[in-house]
N, C-alpha and C positions, 0 to 999 in steps of 0.2 A: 534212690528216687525211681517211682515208677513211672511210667508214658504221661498217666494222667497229671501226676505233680509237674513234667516235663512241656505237658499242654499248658497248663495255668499259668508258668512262670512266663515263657512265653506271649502267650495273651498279655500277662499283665506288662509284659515291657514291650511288645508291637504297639499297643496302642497309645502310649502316650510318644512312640515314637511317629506313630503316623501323624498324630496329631500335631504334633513343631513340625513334620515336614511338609501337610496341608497350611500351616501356617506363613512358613519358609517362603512357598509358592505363591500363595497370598501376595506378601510383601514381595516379591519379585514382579507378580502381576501390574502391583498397586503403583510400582516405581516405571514400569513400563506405561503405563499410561499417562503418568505424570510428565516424564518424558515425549509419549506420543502426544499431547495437549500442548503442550512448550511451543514442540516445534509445528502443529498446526497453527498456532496463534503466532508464531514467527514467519510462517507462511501468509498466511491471511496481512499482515502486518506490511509483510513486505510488495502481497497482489494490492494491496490500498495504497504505499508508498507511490507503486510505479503507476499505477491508474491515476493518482494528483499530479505527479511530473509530466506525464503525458498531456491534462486538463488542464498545466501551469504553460505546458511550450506549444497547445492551440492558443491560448490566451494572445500567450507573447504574439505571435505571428502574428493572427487579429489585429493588436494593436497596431503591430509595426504596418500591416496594410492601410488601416485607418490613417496612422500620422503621413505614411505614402500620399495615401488619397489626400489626405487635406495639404499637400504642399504643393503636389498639383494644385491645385483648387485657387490656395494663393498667387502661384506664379501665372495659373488664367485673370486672376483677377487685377494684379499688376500690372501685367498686359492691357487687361481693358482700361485702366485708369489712367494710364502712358497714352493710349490711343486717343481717348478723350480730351484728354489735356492739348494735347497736341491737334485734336478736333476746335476744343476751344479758343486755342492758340490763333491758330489758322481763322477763323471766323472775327477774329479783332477781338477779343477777351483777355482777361486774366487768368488762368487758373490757382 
């Protein structure tokens, strides 16, 4: 064999070797970003999760001040109905 029959066999088997290994790379690329998209969308998944737990325990709180406020509100208004009663009482009535 001379150089040049040495050039050709060569070529002919570099290239389809580069060719599976640009492939190869491909496929390792392709799996890496399937990968990197996963765990972006586990990400995003989980900044959503903790942003409604957060939106779920101002709620709560909210509430719990409201039913607060309104138990107040009744024990004022018991009071005035006691005082009243006891207004009417006193002036010769029934309540």
């Amino acid at each position: 064999m001379d150089a040049a029959m040495v050039t050709a066999v060569a070529a002919l088997i570099a290239g389809p070797v580069a060719a599976a290994a640009a492939m190869y790379g491909q496929r390792g690329a392709n799996r890496a970003s399937r990968e990197g998209s996963a765990l972006n969308g586990y990400d995003s998944l989980t900044q959503r999760l903790v942003a409604e737990r957060d939106k779920a325990e101002l709620d709560e709180k909210t509430a719990e001040a409201r039913a607060t406020a309104s138990e107040a509100r009744v024990a004022g208004l018991e009071a005035e109905i006691a005082r009243l009663r006891l207004l009417v009482t006193t002036l010769g009535g029934t309540p």
